[in-house]
C-alpha positions in Angstrom: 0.0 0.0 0.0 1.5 3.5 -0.7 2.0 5.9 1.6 -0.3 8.5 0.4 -3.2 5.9 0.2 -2.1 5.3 3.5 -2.6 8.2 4.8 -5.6 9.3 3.2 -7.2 5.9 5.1 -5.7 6.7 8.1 -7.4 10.2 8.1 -10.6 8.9 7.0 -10.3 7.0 10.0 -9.5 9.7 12.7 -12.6 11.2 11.0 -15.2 7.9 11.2 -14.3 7.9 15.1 -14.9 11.2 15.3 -18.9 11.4 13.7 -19.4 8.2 15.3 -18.6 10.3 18.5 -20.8 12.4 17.6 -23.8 9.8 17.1 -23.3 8.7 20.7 -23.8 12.1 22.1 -26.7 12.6 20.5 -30.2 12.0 21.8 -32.3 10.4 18.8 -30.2 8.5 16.7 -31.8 8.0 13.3 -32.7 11.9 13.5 -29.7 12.8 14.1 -27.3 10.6 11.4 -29.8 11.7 9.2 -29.2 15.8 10.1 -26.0 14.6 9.6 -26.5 13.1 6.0 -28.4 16.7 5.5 -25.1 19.1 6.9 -22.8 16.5 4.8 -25.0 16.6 1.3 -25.4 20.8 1.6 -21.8 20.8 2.0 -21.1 18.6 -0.7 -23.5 20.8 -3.1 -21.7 24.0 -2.2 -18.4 22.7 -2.9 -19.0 21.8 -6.0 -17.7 24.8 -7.9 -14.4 24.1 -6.8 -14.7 19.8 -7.5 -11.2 18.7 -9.1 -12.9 17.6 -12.3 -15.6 18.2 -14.9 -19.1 16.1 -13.5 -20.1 13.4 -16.3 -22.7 10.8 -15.9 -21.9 7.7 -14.8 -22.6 4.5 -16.4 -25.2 2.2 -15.8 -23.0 -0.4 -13.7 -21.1 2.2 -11.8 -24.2 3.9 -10.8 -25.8 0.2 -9.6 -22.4 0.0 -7.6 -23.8 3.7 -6.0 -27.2 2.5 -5.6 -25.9 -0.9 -3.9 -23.4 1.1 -1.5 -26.0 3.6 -0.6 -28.6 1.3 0.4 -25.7 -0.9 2.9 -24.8 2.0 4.2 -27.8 3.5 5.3 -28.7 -0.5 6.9 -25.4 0.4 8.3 -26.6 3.4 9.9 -29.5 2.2 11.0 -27.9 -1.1 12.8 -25.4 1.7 14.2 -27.7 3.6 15.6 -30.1 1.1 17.3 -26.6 -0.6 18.8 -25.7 2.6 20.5 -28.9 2.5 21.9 -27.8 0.2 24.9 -23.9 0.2 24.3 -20.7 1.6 25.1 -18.9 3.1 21.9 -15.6 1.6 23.0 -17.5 -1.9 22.9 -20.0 -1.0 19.8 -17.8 0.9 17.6 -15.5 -2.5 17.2 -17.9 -4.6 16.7 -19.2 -2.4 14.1 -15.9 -2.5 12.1 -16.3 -6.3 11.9 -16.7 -5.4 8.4 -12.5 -6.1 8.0 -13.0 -10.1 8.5 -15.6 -9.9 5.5 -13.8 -7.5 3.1 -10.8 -9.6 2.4 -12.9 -12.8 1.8 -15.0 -10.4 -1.1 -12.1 -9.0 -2.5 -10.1 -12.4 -2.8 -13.3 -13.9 -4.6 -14.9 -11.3 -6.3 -12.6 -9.0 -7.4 -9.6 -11.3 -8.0 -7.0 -9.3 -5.1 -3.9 -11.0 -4.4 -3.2 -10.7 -0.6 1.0 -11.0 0.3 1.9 -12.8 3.4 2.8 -9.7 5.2 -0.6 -7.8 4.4 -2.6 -11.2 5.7 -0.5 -10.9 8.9 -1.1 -7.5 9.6 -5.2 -8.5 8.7 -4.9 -11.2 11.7 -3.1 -8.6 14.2 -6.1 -6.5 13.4 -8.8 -8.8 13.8 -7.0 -10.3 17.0 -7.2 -6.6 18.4 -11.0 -6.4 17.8 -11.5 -9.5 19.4 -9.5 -9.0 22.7 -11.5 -5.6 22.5 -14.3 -7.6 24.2 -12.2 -8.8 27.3 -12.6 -8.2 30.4 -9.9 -10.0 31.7 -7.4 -12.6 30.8 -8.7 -16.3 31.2 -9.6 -19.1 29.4 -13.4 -19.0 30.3 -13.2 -14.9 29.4 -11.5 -16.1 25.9 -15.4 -17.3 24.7 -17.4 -14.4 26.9 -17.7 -12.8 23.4 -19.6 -15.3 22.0 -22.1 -15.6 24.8 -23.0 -11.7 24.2 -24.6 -12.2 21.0 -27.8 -13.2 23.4 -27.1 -8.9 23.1 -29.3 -6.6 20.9 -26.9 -4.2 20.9 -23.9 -6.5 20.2 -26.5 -8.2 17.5 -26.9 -4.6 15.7 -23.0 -3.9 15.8 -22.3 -7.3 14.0 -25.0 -6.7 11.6 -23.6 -3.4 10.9 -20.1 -5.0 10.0 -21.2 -7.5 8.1 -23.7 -5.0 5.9 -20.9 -2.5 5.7 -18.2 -5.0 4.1 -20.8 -5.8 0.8 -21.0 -2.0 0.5 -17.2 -1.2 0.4 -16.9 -4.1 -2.3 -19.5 -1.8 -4.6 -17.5 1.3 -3.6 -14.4 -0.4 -4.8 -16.1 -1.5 -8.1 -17.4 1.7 -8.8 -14.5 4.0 -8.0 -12.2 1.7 -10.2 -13.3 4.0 -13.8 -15.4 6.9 -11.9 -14.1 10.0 -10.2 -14.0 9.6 -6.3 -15.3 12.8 -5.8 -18.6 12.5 -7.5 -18.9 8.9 -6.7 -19.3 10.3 -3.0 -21.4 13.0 -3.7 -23.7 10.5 -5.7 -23.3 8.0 -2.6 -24.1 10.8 -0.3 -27.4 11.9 -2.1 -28.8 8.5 -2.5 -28.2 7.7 1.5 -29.9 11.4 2.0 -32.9 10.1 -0.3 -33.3 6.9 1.4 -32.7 8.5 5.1 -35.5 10.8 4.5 -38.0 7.9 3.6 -37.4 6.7 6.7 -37.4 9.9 8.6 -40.5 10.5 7.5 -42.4 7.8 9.6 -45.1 9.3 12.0 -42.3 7.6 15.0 -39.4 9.9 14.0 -41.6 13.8 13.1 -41.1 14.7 16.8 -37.5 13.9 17.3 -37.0 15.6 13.7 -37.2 19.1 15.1 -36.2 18.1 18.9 -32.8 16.8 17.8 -32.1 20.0 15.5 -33.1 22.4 18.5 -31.2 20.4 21.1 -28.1 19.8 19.0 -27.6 21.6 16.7 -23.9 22.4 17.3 -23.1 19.2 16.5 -25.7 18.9 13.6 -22.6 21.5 12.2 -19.7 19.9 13.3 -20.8 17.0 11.7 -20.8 18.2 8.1 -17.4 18.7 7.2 -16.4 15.7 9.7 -18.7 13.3 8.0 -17.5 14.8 4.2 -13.7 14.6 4.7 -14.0 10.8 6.2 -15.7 9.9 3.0 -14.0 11.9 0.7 -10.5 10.3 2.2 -11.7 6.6 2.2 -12.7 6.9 -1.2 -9.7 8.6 -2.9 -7.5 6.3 -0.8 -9.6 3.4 -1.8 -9.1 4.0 -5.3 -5.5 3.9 -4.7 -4.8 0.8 -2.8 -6.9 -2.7 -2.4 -10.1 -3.2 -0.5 -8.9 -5.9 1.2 -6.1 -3.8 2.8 -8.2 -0.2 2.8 -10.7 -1.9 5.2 -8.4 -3.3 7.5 -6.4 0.0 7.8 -9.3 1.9 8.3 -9.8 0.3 11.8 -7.5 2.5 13.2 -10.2 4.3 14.1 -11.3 1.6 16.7 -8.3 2.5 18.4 -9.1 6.2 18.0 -12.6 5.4 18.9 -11.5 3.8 22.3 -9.6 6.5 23.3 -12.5 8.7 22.5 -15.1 6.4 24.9 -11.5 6.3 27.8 -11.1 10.0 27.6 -14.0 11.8 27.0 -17.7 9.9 27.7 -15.3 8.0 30.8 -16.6 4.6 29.9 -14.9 1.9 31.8 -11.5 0.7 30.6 -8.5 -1.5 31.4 -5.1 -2.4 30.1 -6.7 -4.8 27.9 -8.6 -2.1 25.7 -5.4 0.0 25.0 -3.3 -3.6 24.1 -6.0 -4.4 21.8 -6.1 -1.1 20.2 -2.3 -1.2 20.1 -2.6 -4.3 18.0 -4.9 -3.3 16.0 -2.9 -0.1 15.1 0.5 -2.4 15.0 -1.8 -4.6 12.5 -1.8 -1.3 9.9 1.3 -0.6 10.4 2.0 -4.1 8.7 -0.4 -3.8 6.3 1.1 -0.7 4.9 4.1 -2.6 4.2 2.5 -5.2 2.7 
């Protein structure tokens, strides 16, 4: 992986704990990811005077790949927000990003990637992080407490979340192969808006509509350029490196996302939690030398 896809992941990481931050400090979830979607999508619009390139229409298979990734990542969304519901975001947000055992398995089959030894080594160190994420302490009966969580909603929603979100990043890699990155996301972004909004709509979420706007709206702003640069980054770095190692790299935000729940919302921690997240940042490390 080169450096400057690298870094461009590793950004877009920083950026996806940060928003996800955001979602746990908020009151009404769906309202409020979907004020998000509505701060991101203005934002997007207004920039577009100054996009890199010339806008031309896409073709008909790169625009299913934008209809396929918008509709997994709003299911992605929605799973995220009903898991924060009842969860701690240094438990949730890892689960979440589950999506990394998933995306190498796609890209392998479906898109023919080549995986070196060193990049499925760094893959493991990853994964191994996310999994000790859930320990509360080392034993051999604590080594399967994981498993007996998924009695969980919350834990149920995360791991749905994963698994949705690693058959949308396959589509965003198909797509931004022969489209611009730029307008792929801005596509992406409108579609997910579209869809959000038929949701929204539901007599349940009128209410919380205006109630999440008037309670939090500073956040509501924060979140537009925070939510637009973590997609923008992913996507230009995606279309500069693998899948299978973009993912994986990306989950450098778990251990930014940790830190986050430790430092700031003061949700329980241990030594365990910052070895984890030191693997899982060791594990990227590797990656982007393999």
């Amino acid at each position: 992986m080169s450096l400057l896809a690298f870094s461009l992941i590793v950004i877009s990481a920083v950026m996806h704990a940060l928003w996800n931050l955001l979602v746990k400090r908020s009151r009404h979830k769906s309202a409020f990811i979907w004020w998000m979607f509505v701060a991101s999508g203005t934002l997007f619009t207004l920039s577009l005077p100054l996009a890199p390139e010339p806008f031309y229409r896409p073709e008909a298979k790169t625009m299913v790949m934008i209809m396929v990734g918008a509709l997994c990542f709003v299911l992605y969304h929605l799973f995220n927000g009903r898991a924060y519901r009842g969860g701690d975001l240094s438990i949730i947000y890892p689960l979440s990003q589950t999506s990394m055992i998933w995306v190498p398995l796609w890209g392998t089959l479906l898109l023919g990637e080549r995986l070196s030894l060193t990049g499925i080594g760094g893959i493991l160190l990853v994964l191994l992080g996310v999994y000790a994420m859930q320990l509360r302490r080392l034993s051999l009966t604590e080594l399967f407490r994981p498993f007996q969580d998924l009695g969980n909603p919350s834990v149920r929603a995360a791991l749905m979340a994963g698994f949705i979100y690693s058959i949308g990043s396959i589509a965003e890699k198909s797509g931004v192969r022969n489209y611009s990155p730029f307008y792929f996301t801005y596509l992406l972004v409108l579609i997910m808006l579209l869809l959000m909004t038929v949701n929204i709509c539901r007599p349940r979420y009128r209410r919380q509509i205006g109630e999440e706007l008037r309670g939090k709206w500073r956040l509501i702003l924060m979140s537009g350029p925070i939510m637009m640069a973590s997609f923008l980054t992913f996507r230009y770095g995606l279309n500069l490196s693998p899948v299978s190692y973009a993912v994986p790299v990306r989950q450098i935000s778990v251990m930014v996302g940790v830190l986050i729940g430790i430092l700031s919302l003061r949700e329980s921690f241990g030594r365990i939690r910052l070895f984890s997240a030191l693997l899982i940042f060791l594990g990227a490390i590797v990656i982007r030398f393999g």
